[in-house]
C-alpha positions as CSV (number, residue, x, y, z in Angstrom):
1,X,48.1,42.8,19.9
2,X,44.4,42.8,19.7
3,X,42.4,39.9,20.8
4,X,41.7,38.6,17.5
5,X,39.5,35.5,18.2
6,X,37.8,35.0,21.2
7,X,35.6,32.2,19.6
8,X,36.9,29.2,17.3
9,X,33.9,27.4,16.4
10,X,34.4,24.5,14.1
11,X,31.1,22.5,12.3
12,X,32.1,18.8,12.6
13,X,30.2,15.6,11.3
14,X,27.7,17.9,9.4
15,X,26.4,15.9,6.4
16,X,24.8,18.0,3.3
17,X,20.9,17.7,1.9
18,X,19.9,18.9,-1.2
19,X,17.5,21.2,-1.3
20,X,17.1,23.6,-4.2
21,X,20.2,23.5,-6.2
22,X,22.2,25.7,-4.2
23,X,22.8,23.1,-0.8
24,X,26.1,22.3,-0.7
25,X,28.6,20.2,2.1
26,X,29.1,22.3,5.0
27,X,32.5,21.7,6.9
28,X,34.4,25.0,7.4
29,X,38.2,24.6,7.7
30,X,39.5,26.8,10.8
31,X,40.7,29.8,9.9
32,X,44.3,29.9,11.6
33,X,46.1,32.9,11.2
34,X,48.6,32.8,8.4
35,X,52.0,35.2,7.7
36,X,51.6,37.4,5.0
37,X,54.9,37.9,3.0
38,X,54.8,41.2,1.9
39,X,57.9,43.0,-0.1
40,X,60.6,45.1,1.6
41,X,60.0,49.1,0.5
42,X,56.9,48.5,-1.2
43,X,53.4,49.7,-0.1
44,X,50.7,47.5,0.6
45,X,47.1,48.2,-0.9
46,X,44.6,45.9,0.4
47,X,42.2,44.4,-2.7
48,X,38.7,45.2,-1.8
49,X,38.7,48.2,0.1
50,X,42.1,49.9,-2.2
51,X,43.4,51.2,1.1
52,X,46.8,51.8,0.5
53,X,49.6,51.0,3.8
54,X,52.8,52.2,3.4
55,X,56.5,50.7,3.7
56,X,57.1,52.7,6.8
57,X,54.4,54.6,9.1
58,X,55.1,57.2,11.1
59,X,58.8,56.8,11.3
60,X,58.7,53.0,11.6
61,X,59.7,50.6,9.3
62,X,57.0,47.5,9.0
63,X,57.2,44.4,10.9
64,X,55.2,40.9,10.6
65,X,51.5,40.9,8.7
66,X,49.3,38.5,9.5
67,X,45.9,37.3,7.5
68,X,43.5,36.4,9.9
69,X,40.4,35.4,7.7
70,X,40.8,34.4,4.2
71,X,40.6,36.4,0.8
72,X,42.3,39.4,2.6
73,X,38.7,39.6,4.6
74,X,41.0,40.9,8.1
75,X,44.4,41.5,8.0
76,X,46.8,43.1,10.4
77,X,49.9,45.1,10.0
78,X,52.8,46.0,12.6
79,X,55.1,48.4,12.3
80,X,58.0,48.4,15.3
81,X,60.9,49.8,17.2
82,X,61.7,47.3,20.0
83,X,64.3,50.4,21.2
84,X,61.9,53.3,21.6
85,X,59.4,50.4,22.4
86,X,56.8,51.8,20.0
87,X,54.3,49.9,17.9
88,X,51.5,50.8,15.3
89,X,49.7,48.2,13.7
90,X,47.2,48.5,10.8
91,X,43.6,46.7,11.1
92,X,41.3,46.1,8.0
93,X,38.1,43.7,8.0
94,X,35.2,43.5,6.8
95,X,31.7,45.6,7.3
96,X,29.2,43.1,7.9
97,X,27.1,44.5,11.1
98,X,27.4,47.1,13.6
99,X,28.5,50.4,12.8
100,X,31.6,52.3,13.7
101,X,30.3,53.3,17.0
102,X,29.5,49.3,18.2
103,X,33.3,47.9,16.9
104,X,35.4,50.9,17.9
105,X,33.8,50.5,21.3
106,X,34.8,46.6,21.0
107,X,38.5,48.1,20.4
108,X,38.4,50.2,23.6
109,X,36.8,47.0,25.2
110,X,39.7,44.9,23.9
111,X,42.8,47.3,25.0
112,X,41.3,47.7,27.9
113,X,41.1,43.7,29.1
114,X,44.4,43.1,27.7
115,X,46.4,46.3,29.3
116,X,44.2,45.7,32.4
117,X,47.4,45.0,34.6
118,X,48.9,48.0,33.4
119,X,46.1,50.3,34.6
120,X,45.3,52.4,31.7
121,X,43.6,55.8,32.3
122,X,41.8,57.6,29.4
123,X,43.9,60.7,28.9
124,X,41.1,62.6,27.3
125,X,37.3,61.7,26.5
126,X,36.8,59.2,23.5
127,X,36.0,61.5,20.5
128,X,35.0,61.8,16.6
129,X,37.4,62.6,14.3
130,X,37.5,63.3,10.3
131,X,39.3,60.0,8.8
132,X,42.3,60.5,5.7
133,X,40.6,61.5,2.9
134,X,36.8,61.7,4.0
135,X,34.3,64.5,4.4
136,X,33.1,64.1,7.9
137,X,33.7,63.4,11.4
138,X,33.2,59.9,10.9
139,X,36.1,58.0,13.0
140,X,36.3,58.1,16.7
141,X,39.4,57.4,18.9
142,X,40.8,57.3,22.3
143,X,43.6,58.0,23.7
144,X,45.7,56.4,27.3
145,X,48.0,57.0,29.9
146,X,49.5,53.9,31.6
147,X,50.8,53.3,34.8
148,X,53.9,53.3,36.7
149,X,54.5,49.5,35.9
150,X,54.2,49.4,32.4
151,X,57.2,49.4,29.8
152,X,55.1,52.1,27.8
153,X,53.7,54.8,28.4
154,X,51.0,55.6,26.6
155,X,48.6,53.6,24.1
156,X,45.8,54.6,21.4
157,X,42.7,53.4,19.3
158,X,41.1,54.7,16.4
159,X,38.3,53.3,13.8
160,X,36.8,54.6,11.1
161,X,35.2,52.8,7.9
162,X,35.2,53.1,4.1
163,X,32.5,51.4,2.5
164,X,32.5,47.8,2.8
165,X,35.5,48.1,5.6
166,X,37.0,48.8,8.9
167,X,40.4,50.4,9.2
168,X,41.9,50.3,13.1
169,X,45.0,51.8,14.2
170,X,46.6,50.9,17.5
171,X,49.2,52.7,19.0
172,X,51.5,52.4,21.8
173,X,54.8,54.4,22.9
174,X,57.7,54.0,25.6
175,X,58.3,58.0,25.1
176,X,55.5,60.0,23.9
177,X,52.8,61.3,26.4
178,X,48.9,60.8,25.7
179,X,48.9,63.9,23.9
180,X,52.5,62.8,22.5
181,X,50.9,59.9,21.2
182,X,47.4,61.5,19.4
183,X,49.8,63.6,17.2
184,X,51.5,60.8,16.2
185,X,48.9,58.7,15.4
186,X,47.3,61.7,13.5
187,X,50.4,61.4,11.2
188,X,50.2,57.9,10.7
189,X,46.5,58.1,9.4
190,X,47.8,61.2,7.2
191,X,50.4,58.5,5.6
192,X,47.4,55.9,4.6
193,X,45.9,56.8,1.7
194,X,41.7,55.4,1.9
195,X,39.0,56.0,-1.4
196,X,36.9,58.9,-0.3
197,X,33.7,57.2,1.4
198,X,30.6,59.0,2.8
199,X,30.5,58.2,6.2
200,X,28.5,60.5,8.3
201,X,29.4,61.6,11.2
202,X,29.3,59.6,14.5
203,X,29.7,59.8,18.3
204,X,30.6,56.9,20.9
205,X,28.4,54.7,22.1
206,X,26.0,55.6,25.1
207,X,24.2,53.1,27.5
208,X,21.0,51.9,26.7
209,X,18.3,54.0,28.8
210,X,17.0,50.1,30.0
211,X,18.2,46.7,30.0
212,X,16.7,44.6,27.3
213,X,14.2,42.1,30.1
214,X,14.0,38.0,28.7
215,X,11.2,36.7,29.6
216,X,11.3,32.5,30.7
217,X,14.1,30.2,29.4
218,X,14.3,30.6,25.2
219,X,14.7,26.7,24.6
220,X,15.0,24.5,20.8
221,X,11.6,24.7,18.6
222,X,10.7,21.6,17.5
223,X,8.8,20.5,14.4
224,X,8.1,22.2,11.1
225,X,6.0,25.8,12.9
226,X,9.8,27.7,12.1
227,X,10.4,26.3,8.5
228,X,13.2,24.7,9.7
229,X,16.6,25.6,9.5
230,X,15.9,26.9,5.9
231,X,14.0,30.1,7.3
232,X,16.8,31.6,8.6
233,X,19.2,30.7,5.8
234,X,16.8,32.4,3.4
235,X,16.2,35.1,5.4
236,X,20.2,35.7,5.5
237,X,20.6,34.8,2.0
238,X,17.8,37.8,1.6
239,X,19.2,40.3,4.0
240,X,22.8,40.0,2.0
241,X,21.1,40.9,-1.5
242,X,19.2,43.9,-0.1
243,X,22.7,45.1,1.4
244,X,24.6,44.5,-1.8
245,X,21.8,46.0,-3.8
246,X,21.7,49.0,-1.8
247,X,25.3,49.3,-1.6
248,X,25.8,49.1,-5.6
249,X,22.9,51.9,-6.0
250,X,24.5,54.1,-3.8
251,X,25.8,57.2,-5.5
252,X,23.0,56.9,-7.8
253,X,19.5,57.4,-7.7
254,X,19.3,55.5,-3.6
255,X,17.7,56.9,-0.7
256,X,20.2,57.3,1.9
257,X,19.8,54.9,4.8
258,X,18.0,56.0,7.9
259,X,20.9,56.7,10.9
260,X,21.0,54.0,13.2
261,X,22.2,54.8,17.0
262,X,23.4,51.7,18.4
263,X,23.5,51.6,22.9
264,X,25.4,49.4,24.7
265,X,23.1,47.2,27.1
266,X,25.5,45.3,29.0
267,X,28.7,43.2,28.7
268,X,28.7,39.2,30.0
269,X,32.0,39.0,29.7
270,X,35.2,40.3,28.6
271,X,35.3,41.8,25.1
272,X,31.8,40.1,24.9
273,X,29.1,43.0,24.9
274,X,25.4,43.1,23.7
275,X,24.4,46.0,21.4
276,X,20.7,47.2,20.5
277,X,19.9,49.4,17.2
278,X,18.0,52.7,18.0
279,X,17.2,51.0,21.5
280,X,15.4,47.8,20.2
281,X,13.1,45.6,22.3
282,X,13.1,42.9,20.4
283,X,16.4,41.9,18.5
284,X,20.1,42.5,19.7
285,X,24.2,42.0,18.6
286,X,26.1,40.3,20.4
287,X,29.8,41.5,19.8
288,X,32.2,39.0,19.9
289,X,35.9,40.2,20.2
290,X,37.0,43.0,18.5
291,X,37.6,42.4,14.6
292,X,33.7,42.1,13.3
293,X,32.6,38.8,14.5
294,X,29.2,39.3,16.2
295,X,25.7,37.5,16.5
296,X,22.6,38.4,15.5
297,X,19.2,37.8,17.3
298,X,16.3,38.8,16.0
299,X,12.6,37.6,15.2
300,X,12.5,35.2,12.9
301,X,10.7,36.8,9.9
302,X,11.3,34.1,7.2
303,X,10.0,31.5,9.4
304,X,6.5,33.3,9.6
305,X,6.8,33.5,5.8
306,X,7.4,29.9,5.3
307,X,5.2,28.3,8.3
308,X,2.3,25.2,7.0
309,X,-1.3,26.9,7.6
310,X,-2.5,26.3,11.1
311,X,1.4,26.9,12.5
312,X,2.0,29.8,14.7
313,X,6.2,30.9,14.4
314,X,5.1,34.4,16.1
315,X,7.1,34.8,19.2
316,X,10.2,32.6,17.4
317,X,13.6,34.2,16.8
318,X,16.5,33.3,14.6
319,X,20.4,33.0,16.2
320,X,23.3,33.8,13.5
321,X,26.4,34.1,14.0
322,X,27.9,36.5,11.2
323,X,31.8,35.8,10.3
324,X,33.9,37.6,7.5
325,X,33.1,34.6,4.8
326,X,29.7,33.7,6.2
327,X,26.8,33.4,8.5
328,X,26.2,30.2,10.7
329,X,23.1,30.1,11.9
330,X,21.7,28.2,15.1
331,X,18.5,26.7,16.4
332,X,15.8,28.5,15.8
333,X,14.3,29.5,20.0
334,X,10.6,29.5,20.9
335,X,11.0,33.4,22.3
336,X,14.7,35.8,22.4
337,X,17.2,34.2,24.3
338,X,19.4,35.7,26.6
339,X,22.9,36.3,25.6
340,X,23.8,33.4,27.7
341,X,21.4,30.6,25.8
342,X,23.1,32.2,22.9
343,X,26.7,31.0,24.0
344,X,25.8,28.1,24.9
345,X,24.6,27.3,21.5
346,X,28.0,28.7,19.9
347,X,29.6,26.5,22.8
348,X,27.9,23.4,21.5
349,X,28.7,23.8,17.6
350,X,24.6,23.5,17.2
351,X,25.2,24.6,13.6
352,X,22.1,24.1,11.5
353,X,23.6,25.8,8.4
354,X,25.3,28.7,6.4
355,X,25.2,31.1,4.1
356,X,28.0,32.0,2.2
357,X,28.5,36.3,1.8
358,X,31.4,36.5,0.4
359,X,32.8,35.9,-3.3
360,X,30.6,36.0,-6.4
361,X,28.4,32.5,-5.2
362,X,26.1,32.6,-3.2
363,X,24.7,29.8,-1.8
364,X,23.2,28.2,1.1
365,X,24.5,24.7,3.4
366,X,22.7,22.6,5.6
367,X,23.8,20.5,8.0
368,X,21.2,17.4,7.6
369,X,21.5,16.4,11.4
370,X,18.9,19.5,11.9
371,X,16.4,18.4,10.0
């Protein structure tokens, strides 16, 4: 099974302030995974995304399905037979960053740690693919051999999105060869039925040409020059809208959004990898696990906007850390951290806020400590 939560980061002791009419008490409840109950020989269709599972996949009946964020926001599905010791299992969460190119490449990252002992070998290069029901090449997928000591042997990945969502399908077979497998798993996708989406097409992620450089030790910044912890909840509360907006208008009268190539830079530890859009300088993801979580580091815009005459925010950058519910966003740094400063802020709950993304209210918490 796919490691589904690297980080568990709970908010304790934060108080709530008032400001506006939309600050509310922040205290997140952890989001432990939960059984979902589902009802013998009848399909599953997911409720946002209308992706459709069925009883049995592939010639195997379903097993256990677990909800591992709430609202149906990631859920996973297993279908087993202990005897031929074959597995597929079902993934759909939430689109809230990346691209299909950053989180399938989190899912090779993932198989690979765990099956690590097992030595698996891609059987073929990692490749696009045209996804149930869509017009493009716009899934990619990867296919394994194992070794000699492993109970199975042979073990797949594929991604692709529709709209809002990820859909992941893992595979893995005590009989079937690599190539075995890939037809297999290509008639387990056939059985899904997914809304037609327009995904273009995509390709796997490539190294970034250079290393992103960090220049001195990104500490705290102290005083009013950011805004406070409101800039960057107001600039998250602001990038949500545009998103929705955009994502409503589409199929109408929208421009189609520019193509963004994401490059890997490097990984600092397992499953735990930092990605740059179209080769950026000046902002990063960090990917954390492989079922959407990620951070987001960039300069901190809204701060500039909201900073007292005579303040100078240039140079500050904004940490959030975007879940399937909602954002949590960090101290805002005096120049772009390294990926490390950045864990060590997760590490150390230093939760200045959220903003809720999910649901029809929208609204902002702030934990009054950071003030």
């Amino acid at each position: 099974m796919p490691d589904r939560r690297l980080f568990k980061l709970f908010a304790a002791g934060l108080a709530a302030l008032p400001v506006a009419l939309f600050a509310a008490l922040f205290a997140p409840a952890a989001q432990a995974q939960q059984r979902l109950n589902l009802p013998a020989g009848e399909v599953f269709t997911h409720p946002h995304s209308q992706v459709v599972v069925p009883a049995e996949l592939a010639g195997l009946p379903r097993g256990e399905a677990t909800l591992y964020a709430e609202d149906f926001l990631d859920v996973g599905i297993n279908f087993d037979n202990p005897i031929t010791r074959e597995r597929l299992s079902v993934y759909i969460f939430r689109h809230t960053n990346g691209d299909v190119p950053v989180w399938f490449a989190q899912a090779q990252a993932s198989l690979e740690s765990q099956l690590a002992s097992q030595s698996p070998e891609l059987a073929f290069e990692a490749s696009a693919f045209v996804p149930p029901g869509q017009p493009n090449a716009s899934g990619l997928r990867a296919f394994y051999t194992l070794g000699e000591g492993s109970a199975r042997n042979s073990t797949g990945v594929a991604l692709f999105d529709t709209g809002e969502w990820f859909v992941k399908l893992r595979a893995s077979s005590g009989r079937r060869s690599a190539a075995q497998l890939a037809l297999w798993m290509d008639e387990a996708l056939r059985a899904l039925e997914v809304p037609v989406g327009d995904g273009g097409e995509v390709a796997p992620v490539i190294d970034c040409p250079d290393r992103l450089r960090f220049r001195g030790r990104a500490r705290d910044v102290r005083g009013d020059a950011a805004g406070g912890p409101l800039a960057g909840l107001l600039g998250n509360l602001i990038m949500q809208a545009a998103r929705e907006a955009h994502d409503e208008e589409e199929g109408a009268d929208a421009e189609p959004a520019a193509p963004v190539t994401w490059c890997r830079d490097h990984e600092i530890g397992p499953v735990q990898v930092v990605y740059r859009a179209n080769a950026a300088t000046d902002s990063y993801l960090l990917a954390l696990g492989d079922n959407g979580s990620a951070v987001h580091v960039a300069p901190d815009v809204m701060g500039q906007l909201l900073a007292d005459e005579g303040d100078d925010p240039s140079g500050h950058y904004s940490v959030s850390l975007i879940m399937p519910a909602r954002n949590l966003n960090f101290p805002t740094q005096d120049r772009m951290p390294a990926p490390n400063r950045v864990i060590q802020l997760l590490e150390a709950n230093r939760v200045t806020g959220s903003v809720v993304t999910w649901g029809d209210e929208r609204r902002i918490e702030i934990n009054s400590d950071a003030l």
